[in-house]
Every structure is written in C-alpha cells, then in structure tokens.
C-alpha positions in Angstrom: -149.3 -43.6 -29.2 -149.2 -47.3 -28.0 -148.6 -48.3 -24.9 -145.6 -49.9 -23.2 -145.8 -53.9 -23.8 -144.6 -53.5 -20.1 -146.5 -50.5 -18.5 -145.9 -50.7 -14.5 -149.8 -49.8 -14.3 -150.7 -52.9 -15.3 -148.6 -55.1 -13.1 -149.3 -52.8 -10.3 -153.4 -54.0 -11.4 -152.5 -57.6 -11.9 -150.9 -57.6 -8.6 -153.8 -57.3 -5.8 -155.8 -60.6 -5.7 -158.6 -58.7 -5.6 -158.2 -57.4 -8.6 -157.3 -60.6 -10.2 -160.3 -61.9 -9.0 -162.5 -59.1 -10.4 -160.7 -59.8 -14.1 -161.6 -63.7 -13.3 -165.2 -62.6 -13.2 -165.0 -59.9 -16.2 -163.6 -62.9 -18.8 -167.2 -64.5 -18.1 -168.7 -61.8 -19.5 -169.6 -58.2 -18.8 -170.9 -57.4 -15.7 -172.7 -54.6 -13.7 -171.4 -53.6 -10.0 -173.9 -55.0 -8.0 -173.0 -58.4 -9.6 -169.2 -57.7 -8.8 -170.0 -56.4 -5.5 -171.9 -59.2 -4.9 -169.3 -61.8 -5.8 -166.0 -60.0 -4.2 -167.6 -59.3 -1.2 -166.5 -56.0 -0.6 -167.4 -52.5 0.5 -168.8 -50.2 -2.7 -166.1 -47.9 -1.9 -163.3 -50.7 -2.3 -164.8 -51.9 -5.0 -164.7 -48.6 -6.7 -161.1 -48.2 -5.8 -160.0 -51.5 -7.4 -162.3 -51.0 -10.7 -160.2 -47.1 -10.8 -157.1 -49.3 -10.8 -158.1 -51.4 -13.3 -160.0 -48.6 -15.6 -156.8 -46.6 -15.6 -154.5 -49.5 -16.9 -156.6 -50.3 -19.5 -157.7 -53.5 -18.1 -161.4 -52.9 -18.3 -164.1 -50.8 -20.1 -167.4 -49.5 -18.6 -170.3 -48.3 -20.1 -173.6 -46.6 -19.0 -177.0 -48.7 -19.0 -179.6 -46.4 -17.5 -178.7 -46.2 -14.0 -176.1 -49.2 -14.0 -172.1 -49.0 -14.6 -171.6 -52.2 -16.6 -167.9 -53.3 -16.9 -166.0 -55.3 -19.3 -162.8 -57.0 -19.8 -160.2 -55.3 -22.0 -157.5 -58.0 -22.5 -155.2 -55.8 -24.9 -153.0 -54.3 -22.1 -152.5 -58.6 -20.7 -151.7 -59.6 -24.3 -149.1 -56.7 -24.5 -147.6 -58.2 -21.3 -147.7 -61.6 -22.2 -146.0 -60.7 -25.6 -143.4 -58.8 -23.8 -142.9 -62.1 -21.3 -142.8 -64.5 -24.2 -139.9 -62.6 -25.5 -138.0 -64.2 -22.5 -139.3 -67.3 -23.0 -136.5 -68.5 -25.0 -133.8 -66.9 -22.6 -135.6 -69.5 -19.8 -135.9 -72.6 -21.2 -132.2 -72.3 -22.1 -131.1 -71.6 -19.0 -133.8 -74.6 -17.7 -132.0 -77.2 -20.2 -128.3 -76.1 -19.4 -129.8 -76.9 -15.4 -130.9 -79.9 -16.1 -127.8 -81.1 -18.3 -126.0 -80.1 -15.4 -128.1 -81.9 -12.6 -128.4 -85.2 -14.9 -124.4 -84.9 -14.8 -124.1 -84.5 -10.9 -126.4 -87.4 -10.4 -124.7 -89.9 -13.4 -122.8 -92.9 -11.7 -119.2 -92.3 -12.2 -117.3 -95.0 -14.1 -114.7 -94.9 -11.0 -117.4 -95.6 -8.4 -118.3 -99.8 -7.7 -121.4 -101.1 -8.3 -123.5 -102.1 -5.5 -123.4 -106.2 -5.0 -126.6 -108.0 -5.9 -129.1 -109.2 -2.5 -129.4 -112.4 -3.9 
C-alpha cells in the first residue's frame, strides 16, 4: 500500500535540524556511523535516536557491511511531499499576484493628487 504524499512521520523527521543535517550528509553519498557521528557531533545514543526517526519515515536505508551500519538516503518519501506541496503551488502564486496587483494599486499616484513642483 503506498504511503501518504503527506505522512506526519516525515515532517515530524524533516523538522529537527539535526536531522536535516544528517539527510544533508546522506545526499553526498552513503555513509557509515562513525562518519555521521563524526560530522554531527553528537552522542552515539543521539545519533541512534535521530537515524530511528529517520529509518522509520522512510527517509533512509541501512545496510550491514561486516561490523559497520552504512546508511543511505531514500528521497522517495521527500519527493511524495514535494509532490503533495506542488499541488498548492498554483493556489500561492495566485494569491501572490492578486497581492501584488493590489499593492501596485495602493502605491499608484492618483490622478486627483498634484504633482510635486520641479527643484529647478
């Protein structure tokens, strides 16, 4: 059964920065724990807690190499989101263009109002 374009689990992973961070790292290729550890600077147990997180939305894979837990980037649950966000896209920059029609109007001279003299 497919997923929810808008499953809470992955905006409740997208939304720590630490997370984030960890994806930002995972989309340079895959990577084993002690690299991520490494680069997030956090405890092992953190760590582990925040990989869970994004294991469970879908947001990464992992496999076993020997001893090492190498993870991996699975963008299909983002490009679910971002489909279900570009839906709205058109809803947006309608409301954007009916703002800015509306603030170019506020800010037009009006034909009743003088026009400054000239500082000659």
């Amino acid at each position: 059964m497919p997923r929810p374009a808008a499953d809470m689990t992955v905006f409740h992973a997208v939304a720590d920065p630490t997370r984030r961070a960890i994806l930002d790292l995972l989309m340079e290729g895959e990577k084993p724990v002690k690299a991520l550890l490494a680069a997030i600077r956090a405890t092992q147990s953190a760590l582990s807690q925040h990989l869970a997180v994004l294991f469970r939305a879908g947001l990464v894979t992992v496999r076993a190499q020997g001893r090492l837990r190498i993870y991996a980037i699975s963008p299909a649950p983002l490009i679910e989101v971002a489909d279900w966000v570009a839906r709205y896209e058109k809803f947006w920059n309608e409301r954007l263009d009916n703002l800015g029609t509306y603030l170019d109007a506020r800010h037009a001279p009006s034909p009743m109002t003088p026009e400054p003299p000239d500082a000659d």
